[in-house]
TIMI-2910 file (N, C-alpha, C, CB; in pm, 1 decimal, decimal comma, always signed):
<rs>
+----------+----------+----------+----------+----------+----------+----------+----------+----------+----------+----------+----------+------+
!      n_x !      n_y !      n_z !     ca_x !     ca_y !     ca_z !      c_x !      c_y !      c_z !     cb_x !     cb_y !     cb_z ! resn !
+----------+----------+----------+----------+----------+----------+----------+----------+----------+----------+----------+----------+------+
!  -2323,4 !  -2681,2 !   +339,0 !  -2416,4 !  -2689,0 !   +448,9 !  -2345,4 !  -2735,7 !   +574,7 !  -2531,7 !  -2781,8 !   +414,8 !  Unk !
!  -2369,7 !  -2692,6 !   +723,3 !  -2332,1 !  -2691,5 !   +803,1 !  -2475,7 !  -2799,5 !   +894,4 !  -2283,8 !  -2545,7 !   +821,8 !  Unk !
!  -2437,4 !  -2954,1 !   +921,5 !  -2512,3 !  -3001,6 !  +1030,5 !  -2545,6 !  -2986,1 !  +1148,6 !  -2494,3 !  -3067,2 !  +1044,5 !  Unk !
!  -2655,9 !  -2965,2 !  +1170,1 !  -2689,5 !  -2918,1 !  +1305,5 !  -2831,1 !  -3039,7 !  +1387,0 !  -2750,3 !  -2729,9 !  +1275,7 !  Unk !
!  -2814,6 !  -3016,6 !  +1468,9 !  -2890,4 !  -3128,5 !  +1534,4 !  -3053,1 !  -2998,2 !  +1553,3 !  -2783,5 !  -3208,9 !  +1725,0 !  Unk !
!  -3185,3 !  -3076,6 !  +1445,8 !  -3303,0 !  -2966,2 !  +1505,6 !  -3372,3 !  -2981,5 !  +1624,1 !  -3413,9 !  -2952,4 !  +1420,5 !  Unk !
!  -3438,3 !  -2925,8 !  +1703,7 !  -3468,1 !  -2906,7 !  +1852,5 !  -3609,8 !  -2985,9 !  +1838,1 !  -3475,4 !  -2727,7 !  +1915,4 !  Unk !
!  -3618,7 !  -3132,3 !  +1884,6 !  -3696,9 !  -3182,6 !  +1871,7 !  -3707,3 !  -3308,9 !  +1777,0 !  -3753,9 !  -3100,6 !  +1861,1 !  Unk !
!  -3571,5 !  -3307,4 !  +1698,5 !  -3584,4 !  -3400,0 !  +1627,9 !  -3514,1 !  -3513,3 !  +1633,1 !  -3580,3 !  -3362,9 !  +1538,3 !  Unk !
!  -3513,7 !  -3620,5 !  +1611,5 !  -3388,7 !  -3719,5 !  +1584,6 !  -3291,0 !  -3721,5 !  +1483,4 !  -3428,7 !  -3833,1 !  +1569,2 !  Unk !
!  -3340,8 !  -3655,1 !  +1402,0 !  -3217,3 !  -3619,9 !  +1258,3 !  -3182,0 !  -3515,3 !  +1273,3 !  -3256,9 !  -3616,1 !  +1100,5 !  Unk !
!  -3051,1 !  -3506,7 !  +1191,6 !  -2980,2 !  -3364,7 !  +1167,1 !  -3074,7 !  -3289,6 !  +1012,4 !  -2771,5 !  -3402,1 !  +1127,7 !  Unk !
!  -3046,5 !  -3203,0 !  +1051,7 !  -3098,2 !  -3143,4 !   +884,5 !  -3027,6 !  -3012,9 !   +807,7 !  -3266,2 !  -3088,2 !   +895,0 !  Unk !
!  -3002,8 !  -3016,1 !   +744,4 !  -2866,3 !  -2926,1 !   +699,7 !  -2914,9 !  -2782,3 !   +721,4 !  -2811,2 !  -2948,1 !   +522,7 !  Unk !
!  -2808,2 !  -2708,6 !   +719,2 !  -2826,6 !  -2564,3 !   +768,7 !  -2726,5 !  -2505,7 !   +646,7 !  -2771,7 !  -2529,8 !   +953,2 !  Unk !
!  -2822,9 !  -2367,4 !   +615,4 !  -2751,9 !  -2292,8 !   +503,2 !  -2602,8 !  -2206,1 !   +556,8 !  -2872,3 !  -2177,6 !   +439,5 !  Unk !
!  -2517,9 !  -2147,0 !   +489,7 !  -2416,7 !  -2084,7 !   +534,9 !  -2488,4 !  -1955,4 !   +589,3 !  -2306,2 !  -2068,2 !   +428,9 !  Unk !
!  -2443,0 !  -1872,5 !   +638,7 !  -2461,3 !  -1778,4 !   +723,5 !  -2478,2 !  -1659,6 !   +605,1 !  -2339,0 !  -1768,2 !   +839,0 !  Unk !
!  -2571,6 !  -1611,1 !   +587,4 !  -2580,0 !  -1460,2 !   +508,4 !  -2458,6 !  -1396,0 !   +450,2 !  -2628,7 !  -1350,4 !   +604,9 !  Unk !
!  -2414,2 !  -1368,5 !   +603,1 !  -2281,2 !  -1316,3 !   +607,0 !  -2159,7 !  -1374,1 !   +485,1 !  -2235,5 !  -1352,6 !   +756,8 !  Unk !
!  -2158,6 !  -1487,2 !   +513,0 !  -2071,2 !  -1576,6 !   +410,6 !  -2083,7 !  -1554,8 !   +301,4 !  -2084,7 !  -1702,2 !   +406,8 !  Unk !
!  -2203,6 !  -1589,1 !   +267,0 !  -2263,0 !  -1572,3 !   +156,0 !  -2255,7 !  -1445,0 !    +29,2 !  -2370,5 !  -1582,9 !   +206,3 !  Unk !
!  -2261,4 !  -1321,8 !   +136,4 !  -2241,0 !  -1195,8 !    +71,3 !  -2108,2 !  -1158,3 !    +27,8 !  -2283,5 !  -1099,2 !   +150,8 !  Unk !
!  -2012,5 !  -1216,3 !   +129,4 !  -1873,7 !  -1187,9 !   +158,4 !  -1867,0 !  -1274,5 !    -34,2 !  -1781,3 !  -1281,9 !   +350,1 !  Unk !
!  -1879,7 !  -1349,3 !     -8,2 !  -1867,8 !  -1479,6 !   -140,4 !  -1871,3 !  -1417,4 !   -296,2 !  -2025,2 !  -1600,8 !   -133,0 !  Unk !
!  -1995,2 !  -1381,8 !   -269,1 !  -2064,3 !  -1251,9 !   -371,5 !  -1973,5 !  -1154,8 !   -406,4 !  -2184,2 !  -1162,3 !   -302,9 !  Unk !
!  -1953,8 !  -1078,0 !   -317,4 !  -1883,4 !   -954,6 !   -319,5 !  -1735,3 !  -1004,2 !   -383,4 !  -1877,0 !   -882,1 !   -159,4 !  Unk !
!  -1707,2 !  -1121,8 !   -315,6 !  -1519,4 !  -1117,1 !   -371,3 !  -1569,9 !  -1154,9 !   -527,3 !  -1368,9 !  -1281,0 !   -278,7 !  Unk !
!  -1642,3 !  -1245,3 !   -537,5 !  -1658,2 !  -1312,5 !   -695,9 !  -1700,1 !  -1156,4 !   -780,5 !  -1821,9 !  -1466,0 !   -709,2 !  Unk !
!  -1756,8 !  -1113,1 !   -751,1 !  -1787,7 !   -941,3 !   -851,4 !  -1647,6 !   -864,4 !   -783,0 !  -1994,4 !   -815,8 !   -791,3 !  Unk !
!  -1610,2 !   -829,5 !   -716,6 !  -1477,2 !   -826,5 !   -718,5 !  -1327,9 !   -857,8 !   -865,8 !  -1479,6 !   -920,4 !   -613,2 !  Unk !
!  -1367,2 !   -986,2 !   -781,5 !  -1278,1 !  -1039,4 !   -887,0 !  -1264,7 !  -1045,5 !  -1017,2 !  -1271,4 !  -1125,6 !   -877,6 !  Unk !
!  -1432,9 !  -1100,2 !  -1023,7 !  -1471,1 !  -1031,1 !  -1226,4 !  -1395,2 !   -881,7 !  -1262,5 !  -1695,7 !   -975,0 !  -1258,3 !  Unk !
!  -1458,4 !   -771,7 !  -1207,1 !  -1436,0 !   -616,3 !  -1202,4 !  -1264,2 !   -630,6 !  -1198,8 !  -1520,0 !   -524,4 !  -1044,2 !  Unk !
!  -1220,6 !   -633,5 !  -1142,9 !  -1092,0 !   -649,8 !  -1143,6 !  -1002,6 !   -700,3 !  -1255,7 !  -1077,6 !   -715,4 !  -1054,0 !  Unk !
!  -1055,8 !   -860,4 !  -1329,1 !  -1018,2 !   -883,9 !  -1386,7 !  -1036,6 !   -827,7 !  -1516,6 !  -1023,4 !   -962,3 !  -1359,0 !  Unk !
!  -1131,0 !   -814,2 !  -1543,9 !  -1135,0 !   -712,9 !  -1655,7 !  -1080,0 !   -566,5 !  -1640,1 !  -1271,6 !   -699,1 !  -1691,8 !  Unk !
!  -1103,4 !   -475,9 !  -1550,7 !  -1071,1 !   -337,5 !  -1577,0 !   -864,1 !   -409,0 !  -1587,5 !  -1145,2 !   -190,5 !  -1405,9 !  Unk !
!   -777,8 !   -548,7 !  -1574,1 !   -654,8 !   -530,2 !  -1571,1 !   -665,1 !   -583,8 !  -1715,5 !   -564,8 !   -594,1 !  -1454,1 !  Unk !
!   -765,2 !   -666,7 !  -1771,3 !   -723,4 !   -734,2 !  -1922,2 !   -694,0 !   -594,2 !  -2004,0 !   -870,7 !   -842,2 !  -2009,4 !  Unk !
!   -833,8 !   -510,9 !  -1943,8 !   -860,2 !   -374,0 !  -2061,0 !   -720,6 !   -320,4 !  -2025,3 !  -1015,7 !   -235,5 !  -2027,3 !  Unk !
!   -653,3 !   -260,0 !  -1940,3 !   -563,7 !   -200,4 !  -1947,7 !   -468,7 !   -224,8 !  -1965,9 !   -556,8 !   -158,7 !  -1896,4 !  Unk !
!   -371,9 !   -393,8 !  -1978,0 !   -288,0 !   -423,6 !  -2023,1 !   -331,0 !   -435,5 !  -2174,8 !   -240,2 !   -519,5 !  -1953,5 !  Unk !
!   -425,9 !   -469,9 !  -2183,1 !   -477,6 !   -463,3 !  -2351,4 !   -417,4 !   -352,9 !  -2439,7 !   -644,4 !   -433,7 !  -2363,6 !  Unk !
!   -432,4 !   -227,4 !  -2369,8 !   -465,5 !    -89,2 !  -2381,8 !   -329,1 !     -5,6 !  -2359,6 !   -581,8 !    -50,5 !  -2274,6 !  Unk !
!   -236,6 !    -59,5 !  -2316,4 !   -119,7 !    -30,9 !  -2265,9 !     +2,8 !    -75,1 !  -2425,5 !   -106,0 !   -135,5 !  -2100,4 !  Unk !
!    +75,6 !    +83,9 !  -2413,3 !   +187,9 !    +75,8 !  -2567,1 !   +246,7 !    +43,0 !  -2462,2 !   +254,2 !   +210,3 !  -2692,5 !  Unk !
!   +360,5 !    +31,7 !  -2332,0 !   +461,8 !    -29,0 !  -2303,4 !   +388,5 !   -167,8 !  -2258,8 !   +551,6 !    +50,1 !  -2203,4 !  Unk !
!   +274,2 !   -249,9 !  -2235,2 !   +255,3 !   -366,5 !  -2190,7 !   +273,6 !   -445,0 !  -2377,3 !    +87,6 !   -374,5 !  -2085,7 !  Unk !
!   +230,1 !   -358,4 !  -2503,8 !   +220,0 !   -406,0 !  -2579,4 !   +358,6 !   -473,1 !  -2647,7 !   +150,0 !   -331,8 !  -2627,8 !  Unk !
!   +457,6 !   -308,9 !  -2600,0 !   +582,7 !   -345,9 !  -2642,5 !   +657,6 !   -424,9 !  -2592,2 !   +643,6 !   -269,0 !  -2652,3 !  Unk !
!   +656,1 !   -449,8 !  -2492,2 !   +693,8 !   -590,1 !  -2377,1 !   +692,9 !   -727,3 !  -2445,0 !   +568,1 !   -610,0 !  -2244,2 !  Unk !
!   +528,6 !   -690,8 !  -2474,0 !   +487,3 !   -832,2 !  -2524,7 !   +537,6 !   -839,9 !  -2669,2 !   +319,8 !   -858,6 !  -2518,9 !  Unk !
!   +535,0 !   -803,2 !  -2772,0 !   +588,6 !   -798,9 !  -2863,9 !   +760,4 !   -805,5 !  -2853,9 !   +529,4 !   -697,7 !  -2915,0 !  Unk !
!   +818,1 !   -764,1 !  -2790,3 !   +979,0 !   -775,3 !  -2768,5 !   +977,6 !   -878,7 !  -2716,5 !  +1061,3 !   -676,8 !  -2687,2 !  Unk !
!   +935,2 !   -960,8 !  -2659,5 !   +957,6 !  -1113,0 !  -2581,7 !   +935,9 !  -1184,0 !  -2662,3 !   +878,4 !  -1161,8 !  -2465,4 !  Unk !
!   +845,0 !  -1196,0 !  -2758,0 !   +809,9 !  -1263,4 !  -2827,1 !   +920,8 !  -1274,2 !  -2952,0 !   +685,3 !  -1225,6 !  -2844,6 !  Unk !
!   +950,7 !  -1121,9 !  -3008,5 !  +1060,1 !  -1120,4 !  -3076,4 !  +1201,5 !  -1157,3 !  -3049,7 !  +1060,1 !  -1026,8 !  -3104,6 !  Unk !
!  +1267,7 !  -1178,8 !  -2895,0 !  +1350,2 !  -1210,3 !  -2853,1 !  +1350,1 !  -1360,3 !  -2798,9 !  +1370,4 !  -1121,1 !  -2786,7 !  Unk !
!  +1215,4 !  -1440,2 !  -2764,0 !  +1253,9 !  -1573,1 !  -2794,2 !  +1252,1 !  -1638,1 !  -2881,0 !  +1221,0 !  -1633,2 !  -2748,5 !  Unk !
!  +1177,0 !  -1577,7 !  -3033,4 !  +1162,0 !  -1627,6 !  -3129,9 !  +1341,1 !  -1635,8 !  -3190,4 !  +1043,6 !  -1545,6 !  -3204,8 !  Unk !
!  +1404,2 !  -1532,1 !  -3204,9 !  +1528,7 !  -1532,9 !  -3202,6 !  +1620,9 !  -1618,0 !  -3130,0 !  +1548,7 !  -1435,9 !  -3179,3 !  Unk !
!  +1567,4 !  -1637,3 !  -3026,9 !  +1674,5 !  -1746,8 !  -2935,4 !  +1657,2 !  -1857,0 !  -2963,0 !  +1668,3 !  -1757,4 !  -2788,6 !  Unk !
!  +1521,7 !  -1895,2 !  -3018,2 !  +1498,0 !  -2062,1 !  -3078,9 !  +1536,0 !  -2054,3 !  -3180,9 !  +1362,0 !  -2133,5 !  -3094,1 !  Unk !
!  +1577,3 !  -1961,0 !  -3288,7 !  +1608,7 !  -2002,8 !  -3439,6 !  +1776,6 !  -1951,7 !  -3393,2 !  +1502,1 !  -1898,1 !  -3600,7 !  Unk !
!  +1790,4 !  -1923,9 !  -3338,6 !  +1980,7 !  -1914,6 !  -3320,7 !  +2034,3 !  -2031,1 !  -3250,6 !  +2043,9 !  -1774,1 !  -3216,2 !  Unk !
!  +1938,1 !  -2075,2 !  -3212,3 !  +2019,0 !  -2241,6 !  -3134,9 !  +1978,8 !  -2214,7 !  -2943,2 !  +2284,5 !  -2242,1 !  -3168,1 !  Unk !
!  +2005,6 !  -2060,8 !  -2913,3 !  +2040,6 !  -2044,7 !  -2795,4 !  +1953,0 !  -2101,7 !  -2694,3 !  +2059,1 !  -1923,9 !  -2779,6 !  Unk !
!  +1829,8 !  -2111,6 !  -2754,7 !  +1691,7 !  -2141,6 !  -2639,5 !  +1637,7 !  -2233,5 !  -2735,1 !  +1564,0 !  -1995,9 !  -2586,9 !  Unk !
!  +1628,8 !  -2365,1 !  -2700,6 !  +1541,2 !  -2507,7 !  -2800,1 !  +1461,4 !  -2496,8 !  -2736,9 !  +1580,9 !  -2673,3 !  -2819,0 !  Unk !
!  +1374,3 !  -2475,0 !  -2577,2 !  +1245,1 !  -2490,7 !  -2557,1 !  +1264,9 !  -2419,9 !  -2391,9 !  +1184,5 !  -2664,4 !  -2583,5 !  Unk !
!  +1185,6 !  -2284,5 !  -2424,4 !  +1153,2 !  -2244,0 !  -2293,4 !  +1113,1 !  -2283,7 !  -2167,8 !  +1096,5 !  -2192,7 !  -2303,9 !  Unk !
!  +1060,5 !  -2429,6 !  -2205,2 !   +995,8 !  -2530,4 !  -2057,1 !  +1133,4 !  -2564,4 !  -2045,1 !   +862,3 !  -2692,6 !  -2073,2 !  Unk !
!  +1247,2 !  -2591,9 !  -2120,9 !  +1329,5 !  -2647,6 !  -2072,0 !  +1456,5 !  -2535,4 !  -1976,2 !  +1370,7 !  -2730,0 !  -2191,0 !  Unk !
!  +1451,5 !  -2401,3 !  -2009,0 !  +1588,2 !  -2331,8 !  -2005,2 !  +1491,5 !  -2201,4 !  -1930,5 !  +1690,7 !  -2301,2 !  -2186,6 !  Unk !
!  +1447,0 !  -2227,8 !  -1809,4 !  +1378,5 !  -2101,8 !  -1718,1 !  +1459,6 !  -2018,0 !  -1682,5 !  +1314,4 !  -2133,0 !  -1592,5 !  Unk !
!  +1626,0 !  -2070,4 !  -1703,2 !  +1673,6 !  -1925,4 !  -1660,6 !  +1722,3 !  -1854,4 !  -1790,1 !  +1801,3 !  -1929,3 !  -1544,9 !  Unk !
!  +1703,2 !  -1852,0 !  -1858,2 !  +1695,8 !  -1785,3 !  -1973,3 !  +1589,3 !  -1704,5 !  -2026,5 !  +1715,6 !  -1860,4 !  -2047,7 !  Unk !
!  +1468,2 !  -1769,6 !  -2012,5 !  +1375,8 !  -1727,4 !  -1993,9 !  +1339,1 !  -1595,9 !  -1878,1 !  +1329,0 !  -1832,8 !  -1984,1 !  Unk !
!  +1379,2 !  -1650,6 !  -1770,8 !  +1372,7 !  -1540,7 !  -1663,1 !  +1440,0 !  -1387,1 !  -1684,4 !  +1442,7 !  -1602,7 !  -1541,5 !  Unk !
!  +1584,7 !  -1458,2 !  -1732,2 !  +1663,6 !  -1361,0 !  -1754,1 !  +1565,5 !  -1225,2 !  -1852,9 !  +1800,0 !  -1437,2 !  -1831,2 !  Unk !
!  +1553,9 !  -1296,7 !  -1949,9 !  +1531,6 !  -1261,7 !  -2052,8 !  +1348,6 !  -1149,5 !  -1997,5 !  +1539,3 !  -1419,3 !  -2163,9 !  Unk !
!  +1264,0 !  -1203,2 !  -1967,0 !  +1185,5 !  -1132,7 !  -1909,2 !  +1242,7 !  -1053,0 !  -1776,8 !  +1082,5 !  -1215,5 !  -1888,0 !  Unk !
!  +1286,1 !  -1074,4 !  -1740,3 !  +1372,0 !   -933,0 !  -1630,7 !  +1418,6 !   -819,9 !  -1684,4 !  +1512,1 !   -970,5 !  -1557,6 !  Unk !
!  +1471,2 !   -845,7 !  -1832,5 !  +1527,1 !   -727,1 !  -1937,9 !  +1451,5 !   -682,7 !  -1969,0 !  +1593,9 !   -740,2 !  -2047,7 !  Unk !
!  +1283,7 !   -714,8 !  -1998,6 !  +1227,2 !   -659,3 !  -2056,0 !  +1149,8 !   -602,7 !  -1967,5 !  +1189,3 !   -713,3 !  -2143,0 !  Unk !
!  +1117,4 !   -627,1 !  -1836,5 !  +1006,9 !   -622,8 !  -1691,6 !  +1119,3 !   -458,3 !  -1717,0 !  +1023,0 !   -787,9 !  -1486,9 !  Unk !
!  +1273,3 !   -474,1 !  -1695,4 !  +1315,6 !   -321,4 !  -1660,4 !  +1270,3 !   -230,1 !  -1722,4 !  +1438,0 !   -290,2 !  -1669,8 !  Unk !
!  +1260,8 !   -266,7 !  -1901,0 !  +1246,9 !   -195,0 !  -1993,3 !  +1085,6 !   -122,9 !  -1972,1 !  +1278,4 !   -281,7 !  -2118,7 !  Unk !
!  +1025,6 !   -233,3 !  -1943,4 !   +847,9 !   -211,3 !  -1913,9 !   +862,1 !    -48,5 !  -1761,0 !   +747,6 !   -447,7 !  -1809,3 !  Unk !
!   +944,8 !   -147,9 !  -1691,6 !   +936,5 !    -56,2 !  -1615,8 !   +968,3 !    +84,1 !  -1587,2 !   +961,2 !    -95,3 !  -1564,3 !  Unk !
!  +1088,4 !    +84,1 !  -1706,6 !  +1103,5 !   +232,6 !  -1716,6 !  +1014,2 !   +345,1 !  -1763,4 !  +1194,2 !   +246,7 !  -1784,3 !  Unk !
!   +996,0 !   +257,0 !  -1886,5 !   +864,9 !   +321,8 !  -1929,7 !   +767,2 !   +354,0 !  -1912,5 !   +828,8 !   +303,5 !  -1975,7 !  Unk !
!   +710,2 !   +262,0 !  -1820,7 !   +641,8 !   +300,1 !  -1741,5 !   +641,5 !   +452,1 !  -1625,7 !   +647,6 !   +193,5 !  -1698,5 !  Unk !
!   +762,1 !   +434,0 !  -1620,6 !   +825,2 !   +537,1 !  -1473,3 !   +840,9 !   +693,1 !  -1617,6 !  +1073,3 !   +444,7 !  -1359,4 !  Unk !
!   +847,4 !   +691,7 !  -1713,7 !   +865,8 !   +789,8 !  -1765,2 !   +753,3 !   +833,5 !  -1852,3 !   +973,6 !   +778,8 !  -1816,4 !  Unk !
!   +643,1 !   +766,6 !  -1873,5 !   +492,3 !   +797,6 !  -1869,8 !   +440,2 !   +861,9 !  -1775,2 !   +419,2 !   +698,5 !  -1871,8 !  Unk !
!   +463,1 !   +813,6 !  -1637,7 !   +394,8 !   +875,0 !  -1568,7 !   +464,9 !  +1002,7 !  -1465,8 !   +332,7 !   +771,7 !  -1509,2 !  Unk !
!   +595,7 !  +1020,9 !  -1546,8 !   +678,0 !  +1130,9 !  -1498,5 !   +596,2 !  +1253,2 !  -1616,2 !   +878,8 !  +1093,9 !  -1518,6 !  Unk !
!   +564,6 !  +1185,8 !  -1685,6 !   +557,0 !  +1269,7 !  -1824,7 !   +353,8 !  +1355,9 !  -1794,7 !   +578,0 !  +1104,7 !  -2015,5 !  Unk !
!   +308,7 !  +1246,1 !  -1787,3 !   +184,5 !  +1250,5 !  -1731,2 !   +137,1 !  +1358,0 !  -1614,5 !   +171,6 !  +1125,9 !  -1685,9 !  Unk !
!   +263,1 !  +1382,7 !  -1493,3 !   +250,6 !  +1446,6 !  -1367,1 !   +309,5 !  +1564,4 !  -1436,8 !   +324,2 !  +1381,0 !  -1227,1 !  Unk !
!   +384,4 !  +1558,8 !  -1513,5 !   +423,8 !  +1745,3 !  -1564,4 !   +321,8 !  +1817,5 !  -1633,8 !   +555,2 !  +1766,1 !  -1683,1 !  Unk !
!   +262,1 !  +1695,9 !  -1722,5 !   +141,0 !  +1752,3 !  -1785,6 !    +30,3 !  +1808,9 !  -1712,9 !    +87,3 !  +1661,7 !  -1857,1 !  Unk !
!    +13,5 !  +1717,4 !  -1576,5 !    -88,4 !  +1766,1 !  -1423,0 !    -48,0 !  +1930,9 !  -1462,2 !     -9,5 !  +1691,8 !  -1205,3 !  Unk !
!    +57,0 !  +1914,9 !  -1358,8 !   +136,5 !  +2037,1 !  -1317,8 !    +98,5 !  +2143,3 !  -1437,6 !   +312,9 !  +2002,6 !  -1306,0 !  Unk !
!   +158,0 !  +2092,5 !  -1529,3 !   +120,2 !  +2263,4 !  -1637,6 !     -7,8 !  +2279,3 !  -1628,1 !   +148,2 !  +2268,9 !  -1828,2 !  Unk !
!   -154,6 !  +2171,2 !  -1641,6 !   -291,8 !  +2231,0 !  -1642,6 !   -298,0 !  +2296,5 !  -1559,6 !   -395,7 !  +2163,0 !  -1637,9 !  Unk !
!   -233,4 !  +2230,6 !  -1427,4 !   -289,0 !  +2304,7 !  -1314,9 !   -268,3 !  +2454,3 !  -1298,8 !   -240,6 !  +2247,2 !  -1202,3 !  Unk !
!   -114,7 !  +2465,8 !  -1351,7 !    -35,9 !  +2586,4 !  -1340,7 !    -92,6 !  +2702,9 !  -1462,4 !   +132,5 !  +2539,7 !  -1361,9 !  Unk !
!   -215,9 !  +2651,3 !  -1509,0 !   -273,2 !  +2743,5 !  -1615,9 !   -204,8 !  +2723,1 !  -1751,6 !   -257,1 !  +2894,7 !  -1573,3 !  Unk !
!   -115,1 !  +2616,4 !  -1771,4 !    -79,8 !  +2642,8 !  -1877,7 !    +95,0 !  +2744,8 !  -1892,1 !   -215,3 !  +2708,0 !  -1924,5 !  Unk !
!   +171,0 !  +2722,3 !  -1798,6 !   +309,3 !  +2782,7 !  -1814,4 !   +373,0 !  +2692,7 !  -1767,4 !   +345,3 !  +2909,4 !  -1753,8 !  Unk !
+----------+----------+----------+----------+----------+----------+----------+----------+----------+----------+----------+----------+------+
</rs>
């Protein structure tokens, strides 16, 4: 609430936010829900987000039972490293899904040759 002095009175008496605000408020919060879900579903839903996650997991589990990594809070650049190898890997795959995906365009479009 925003104080405002009322016309006639000796007290202030609170004043609501402006509509405007209000909607804006609205809108980002359903926004943000919508958003957040249509990214859970699709990383959910995603074989290279899965394989990512599964290879990280398999590659620090390995680094704590080989000695190399005793605790990820402690050794971030290892950690980093280590997710950068796999962010490339994500990313290629990514880049060759959707190379793969645009040829597939192309042939529907092209009738099928």
């Amino acid at each position: 609430f925003h104080w405002r002095q009322s016309p006639g009175a000796r007290r202030s008496v609170p004043r609501a936010a402006a509509p405007d605000a209000r909607m804006a408020k609205f809108f980002s919060g359903v926004f943000n829900y919508v958003f957040n879900e249509l990214l859970v579903d699709t990383l959910a839903n995603s074989r290279a987000f899965q394989r990512f996650a599964v290879r990280t997991d398999k590659a620090l589990r390995e680094a704590q039972a080989s000695g190399k990594l005793k605790d990820v809070g402690k050794a971030p650049g290892e950690a980093a490293k280590t997710a950068t190898e796999y962010g490339r890997a994500v990313w290629d795959e990514l880049t060759r899904q959707a190379a793969e995906m645009e040829r597939n365009a192309k042939q529907k479009a092209g009738g099928g040759k």
